[in-house]
N, C-alpha and C positions, 0 to 999 in steps of 0.2 A: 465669790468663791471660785478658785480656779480650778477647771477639769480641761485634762489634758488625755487626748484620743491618740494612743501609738499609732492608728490607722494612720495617719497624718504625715507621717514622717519618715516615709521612707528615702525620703532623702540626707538621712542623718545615720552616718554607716555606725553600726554598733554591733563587734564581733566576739563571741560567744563560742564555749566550748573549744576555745583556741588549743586547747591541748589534744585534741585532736584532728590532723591534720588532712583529712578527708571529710572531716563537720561540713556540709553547706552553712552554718552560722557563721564560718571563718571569714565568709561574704554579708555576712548578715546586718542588722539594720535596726534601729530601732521600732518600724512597723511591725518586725518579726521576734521583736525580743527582748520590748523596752515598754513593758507592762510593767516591770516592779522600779522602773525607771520615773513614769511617769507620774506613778503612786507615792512614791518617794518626794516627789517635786510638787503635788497635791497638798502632803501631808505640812512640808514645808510653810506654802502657804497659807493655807488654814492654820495654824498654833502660833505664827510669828509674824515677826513685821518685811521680814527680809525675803529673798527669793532666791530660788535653787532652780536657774537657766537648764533646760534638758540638757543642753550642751554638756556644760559643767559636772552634771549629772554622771554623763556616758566617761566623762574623764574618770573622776574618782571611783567609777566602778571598775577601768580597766587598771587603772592606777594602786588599788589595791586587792587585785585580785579577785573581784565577786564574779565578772563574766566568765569563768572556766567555766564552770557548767553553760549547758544548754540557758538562755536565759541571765538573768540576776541571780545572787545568793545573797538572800538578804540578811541573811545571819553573820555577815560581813560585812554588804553597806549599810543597814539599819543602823547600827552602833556609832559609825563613822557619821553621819547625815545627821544624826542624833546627837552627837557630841559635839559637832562644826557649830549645832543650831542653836545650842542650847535648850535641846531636848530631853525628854527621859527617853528609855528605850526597855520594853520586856517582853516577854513573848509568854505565851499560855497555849494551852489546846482545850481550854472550856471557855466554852460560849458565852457562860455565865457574866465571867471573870470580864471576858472582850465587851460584853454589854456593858456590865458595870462601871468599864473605861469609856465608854464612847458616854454614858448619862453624865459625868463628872468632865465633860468638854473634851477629852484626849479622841486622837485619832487611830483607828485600826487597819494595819491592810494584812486582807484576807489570804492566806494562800490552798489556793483551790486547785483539785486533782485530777479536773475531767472526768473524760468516760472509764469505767471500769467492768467488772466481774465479768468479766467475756460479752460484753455487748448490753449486761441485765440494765446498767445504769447508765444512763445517759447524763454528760455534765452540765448543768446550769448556767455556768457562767464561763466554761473552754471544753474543748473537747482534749485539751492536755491540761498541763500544768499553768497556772496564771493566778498575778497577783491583783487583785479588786482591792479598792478604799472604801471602808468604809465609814459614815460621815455621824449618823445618830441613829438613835435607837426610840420608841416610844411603848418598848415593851413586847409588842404586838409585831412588829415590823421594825427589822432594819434598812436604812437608805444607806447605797449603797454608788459611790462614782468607777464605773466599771472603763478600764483605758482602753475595751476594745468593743467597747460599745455600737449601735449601730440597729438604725428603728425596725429591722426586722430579726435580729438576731435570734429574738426569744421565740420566737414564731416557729422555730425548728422540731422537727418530731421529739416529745421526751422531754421538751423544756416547756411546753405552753402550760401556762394558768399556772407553771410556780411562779412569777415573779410580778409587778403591774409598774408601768412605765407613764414618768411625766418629762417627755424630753430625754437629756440624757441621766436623768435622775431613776434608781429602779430599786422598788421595795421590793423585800421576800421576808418571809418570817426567818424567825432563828433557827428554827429546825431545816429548813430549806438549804440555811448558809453552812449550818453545821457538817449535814449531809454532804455536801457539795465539797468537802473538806477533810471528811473524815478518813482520808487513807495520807495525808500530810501531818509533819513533824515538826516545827510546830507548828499548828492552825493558823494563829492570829499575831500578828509582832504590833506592840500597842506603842504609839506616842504621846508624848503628853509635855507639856512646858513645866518646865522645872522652878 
């Protein structure tokens, strides 16, 4: 199963938020901004037989448009990643729904909100916006391939004892992921082989 760490790759320029022309993304990289890059090229893997190169990746995102924001807009490469691969492609904001996709073999990546309400909430999985893979579910706990993963990451004030790590593999319950998510539009963008 391929997991793929944006830490990694700062040497693969990937520029973001190009619409504005004072962004430090203008410089940017995929260690800074190719979380839903990597997640993309994860989900790739796991549902089919072929492979989706980061490279190729960062192309088709500038190529049609997803890097103007800060980041990916996966509401624009999902679809496209999705219809190249011979994927399904749908999005929800209930947890439920993204479970019941992850039990039935499809893949979910999570889009998570960071830190919020003036300092109350501390984010689980970024202290901004960022996309996590998530791989299955067993009710109780989702596993979860996080692209900026990293063995002490959780350890951070605000994040301990939500999550438990084997490698770069990391469970949290559903409520955890939900939370971690609930100020995003939509929550979960699901794939699945067609």
């Amino acid at each position: 199963m391929k997991y793929l760490n944006q830490l990694k790759f700062e040497y693969i320029p990937y520029q973001t938020n190009t619409r504005d022309p004072s962004s430090d993304m203008n410089q940017g990289t995929v260690k800074l901004a190719g979380c839903g890059l990597c997640s993309l090229c994860m989900v790739v893997d796991h549902l089919t037989l072929s492979e989706l190169p980061l490279e190729r990746c960062v192309e088709m995102s500038i190529q049609s448009g997803a890097n103007y924001a800060p980041g990916t807009d996966m509401n624009i490469l999902g679809p496209i990643v999705a219809e190249k691969y011979g994927l399904t492609f749908s999005v929800t904001d209930d947890i439920e729904q993204a479970m019941a996709h992850l039990r039935k073999g499809g893949r979910v990546i999570a889009n998570v909100g960071g830190d919020r309400d003036d300092g109350a909430y501390t984010g689980v999985f970024s202290h901004g916006g960022h996309y996590i893979t998530l791989v299955s579910t067993d009710d109780q706990e989702i596993c979860v391939l996080d692209p900026s993963w990293r063995p002490d990451k959780f350890e951070e004030p605000g994040r301990e004892g939500k999550v438990r790590q084997d490698g770069c593999f990391v469970y949290c319950t559903p409520q955890v992921l939900d939370r971690d998510a609930d100020n995003r539009s939509p929550r979960y963008y699901m794939f699945a082989r067609k």
